[in-house]
N, C-alpha and C positions, 0 to 999 in steps of 0.2 A: 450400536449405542442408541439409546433412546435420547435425543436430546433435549426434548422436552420437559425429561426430568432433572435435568442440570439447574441447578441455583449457587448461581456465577455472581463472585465478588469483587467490583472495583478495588481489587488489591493494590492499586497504583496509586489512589488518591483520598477518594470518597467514603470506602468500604460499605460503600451501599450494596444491595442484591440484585440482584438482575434474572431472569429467565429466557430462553428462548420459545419461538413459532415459528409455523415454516408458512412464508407468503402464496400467494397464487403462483409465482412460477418455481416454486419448490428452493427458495433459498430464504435461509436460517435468519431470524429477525431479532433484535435485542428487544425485549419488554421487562418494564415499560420504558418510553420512551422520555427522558427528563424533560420539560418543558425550556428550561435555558441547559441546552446543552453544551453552551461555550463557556459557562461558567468550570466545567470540567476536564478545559485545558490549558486552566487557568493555574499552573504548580508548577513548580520550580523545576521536577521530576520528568517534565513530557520532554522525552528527549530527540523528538524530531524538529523540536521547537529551541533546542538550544546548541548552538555552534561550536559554543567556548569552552564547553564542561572539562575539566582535569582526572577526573573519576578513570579507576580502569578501564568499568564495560562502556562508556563514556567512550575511550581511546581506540577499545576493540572495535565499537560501533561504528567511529570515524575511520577506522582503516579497512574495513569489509565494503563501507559508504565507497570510500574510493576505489575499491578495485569492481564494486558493481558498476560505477560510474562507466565506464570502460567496460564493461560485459554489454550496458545499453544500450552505449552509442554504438557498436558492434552491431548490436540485432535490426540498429536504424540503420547503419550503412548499408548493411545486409539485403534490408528491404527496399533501398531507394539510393540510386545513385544521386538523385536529388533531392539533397535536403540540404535547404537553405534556412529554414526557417523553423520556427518550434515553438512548441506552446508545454511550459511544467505545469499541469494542474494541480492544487494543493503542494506550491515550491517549497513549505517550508521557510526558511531562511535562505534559498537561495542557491545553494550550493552547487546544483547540478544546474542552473541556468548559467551560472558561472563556468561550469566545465563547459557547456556548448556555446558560450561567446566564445572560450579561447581555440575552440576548433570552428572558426570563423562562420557560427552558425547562428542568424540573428533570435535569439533568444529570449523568450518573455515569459512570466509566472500570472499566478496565480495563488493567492491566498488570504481567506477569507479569515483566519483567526486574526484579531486585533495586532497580538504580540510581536508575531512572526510577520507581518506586514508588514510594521512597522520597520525592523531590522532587516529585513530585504530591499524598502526603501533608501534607508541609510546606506544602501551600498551602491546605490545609482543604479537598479537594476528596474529593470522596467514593470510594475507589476500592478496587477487586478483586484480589486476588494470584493470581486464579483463575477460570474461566466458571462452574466447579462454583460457587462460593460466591454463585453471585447466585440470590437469590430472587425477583425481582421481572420484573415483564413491563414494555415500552417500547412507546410508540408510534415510536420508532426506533431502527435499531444499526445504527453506523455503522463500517465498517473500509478504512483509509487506508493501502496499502500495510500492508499486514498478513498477508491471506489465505497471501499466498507464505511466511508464516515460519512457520506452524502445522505443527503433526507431521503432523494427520490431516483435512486441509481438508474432506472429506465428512463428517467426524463435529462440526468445528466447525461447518460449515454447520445440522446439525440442531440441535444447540443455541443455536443461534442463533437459529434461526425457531422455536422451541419457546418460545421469549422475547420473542418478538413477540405485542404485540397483535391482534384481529380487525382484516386489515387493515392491518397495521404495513408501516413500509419496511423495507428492507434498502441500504443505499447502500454498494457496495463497489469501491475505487479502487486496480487493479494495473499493473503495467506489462505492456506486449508484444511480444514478442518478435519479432513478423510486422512490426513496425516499419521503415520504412529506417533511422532513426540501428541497429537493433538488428542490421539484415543488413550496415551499413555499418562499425560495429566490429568484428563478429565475436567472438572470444574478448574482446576489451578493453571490448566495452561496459559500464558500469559497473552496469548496472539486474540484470544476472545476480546480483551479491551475493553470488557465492556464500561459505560456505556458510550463511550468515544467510537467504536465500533456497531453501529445501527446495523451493518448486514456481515453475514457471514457465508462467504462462497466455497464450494468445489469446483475440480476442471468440469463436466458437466453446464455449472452456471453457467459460467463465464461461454462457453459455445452454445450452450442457447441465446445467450446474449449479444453473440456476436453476429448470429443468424437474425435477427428481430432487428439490426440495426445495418443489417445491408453492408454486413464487415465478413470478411475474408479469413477465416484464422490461418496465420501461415505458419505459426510455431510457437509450441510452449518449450520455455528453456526453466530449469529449475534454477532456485536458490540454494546452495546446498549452505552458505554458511546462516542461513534463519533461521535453520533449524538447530545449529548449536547457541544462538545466539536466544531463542524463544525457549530453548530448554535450560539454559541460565537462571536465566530468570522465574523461571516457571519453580525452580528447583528453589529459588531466595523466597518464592508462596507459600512455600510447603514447609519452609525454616530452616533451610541446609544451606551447605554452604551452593554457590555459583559453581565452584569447577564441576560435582556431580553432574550439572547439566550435560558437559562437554560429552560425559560418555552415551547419555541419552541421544543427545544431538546427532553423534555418531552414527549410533544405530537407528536412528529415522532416517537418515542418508542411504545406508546400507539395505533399508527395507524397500527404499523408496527406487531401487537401484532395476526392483525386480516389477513392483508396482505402481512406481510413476506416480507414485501420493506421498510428493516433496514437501515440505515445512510452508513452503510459499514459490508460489512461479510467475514466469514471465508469458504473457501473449500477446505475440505481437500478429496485430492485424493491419488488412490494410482496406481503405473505401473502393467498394464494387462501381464500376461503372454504371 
């Protein structure tokens, strides 16, 4: 697919246009780039941003949220009989620093949207307006669909392993765009984001990424329910109904079974001595 020729619509909010370019180390860029781009996670609709939602895919989301919650800390135990301590970048609301206080793991976020700050606050949860403002080192940082929203992904990468302990993880979960549901929507897949999503990664990025920042890859685990959940959605772009998604979602699992080009995956790295 040429991507270049894609003209991607903020279907979520804005309905503005967007395009893609491919950067100097060969991953996929939103242009252009809005000058307040916080104003466009500013809607009722962003729902990494909202806790309480009652809405179906709202309820699906929370129930996949928990059962990955427990896939992650899995790949952290995995990696490190020692982990005391952690860092969620871009926490959201919280939720998943919540799950690792209650697996007695001292637990602290990060998030830089006003909204969701705010209501992580409110829950006496320890949290960051900023990367700059942490002082402290982690036996993990973790980032959840995140990496793609950052201005300057190379530069947040180094401050990020600069924050790691000897040996720390790195566990970071984006979507892919080499996907079938992603070659199968095309402009409508809903994982592009744009312009909430500045970058857009393959498994390729993300291991040159890991190489340039003196990380370790020890394991990509897939997502398999992103894919039915981004092909939902992707299918509400298009005017249909949501359940068609399920069967698309399906079958990017299925493809992915043979090709390893899952909706969205997990990699978990850890800092080289």
């Amino acid at each position: 697919m040429d991507y270049s020729k894609l003209i991607i619509k903020d279907e979520a909010f804005s309905k503005k246009e967007f395009s893609l370019t491919t950067d100097k180390n060969e991953v996929l860029q939103t242009i252009p780039r809005p000058e307040n781009l916080s104003d466009y996670y500013n809607f009722g609709g962003y729902i990494s941003h909202q806790s309480n939602k009652k809405t179906v895919v709202h309820g699906i989301y929370n129930l996949v949220r928990k059962q990955m919650f427990n896939t992650k800390y899995k790949l952290l135990r995995r990696g490190s009989q020692n982990l005391n301590s952690a860092l969620d970048f871009g926490c959201g609301t919280g939720e998943f620093v919540e799950f690792l206080k209650d697996k007695n793991i001292e637990a602290e976020g990060v998030e830089p949207t006003s909204n969701a700050y705010q209501k992580t606050k409110e829950k006496n949860i320890e949290v960051y307006k900023n990367l700059n403002n942490v002082t402290k080192s982690y036996d993990a940082i973790t980032l959840f669909h995140v990496l793609e929203h950052v201005g300057n992904y190379d530069q947040t990468m180094k401050q990020l392993v600069s924050k790691l302990n000897s040996k720390g993880l790195l566990l970071i979960a984006v979507p892919n765009y080499k996907s079938h549901d992603a070659n199968y929507y095309k402009e409508k897949w809903a994982a592009w984001d744009v312009p909430r999503h500045l970058w857009h990664f393959d498994r390729k990025n993300i291991k040159d990424l890991a190489n340039r920042h003196n990380l370790e890859l020890i394991k990509i685990s897939p997502m398999p329910f992103d894919a039915l959940y981004i092909s939902m959605i992707s299918e509400s772009y298009r005017g249909n109904s949501k359940v068609f998604g399920l069967w698309q979602g399906m079958i990017s699992n299925l493809k992915a079974l043979k090709t390893k080009e899952y909706s969205s995956n997990l990699f978990l790295m850890q800092k080289k001595l």
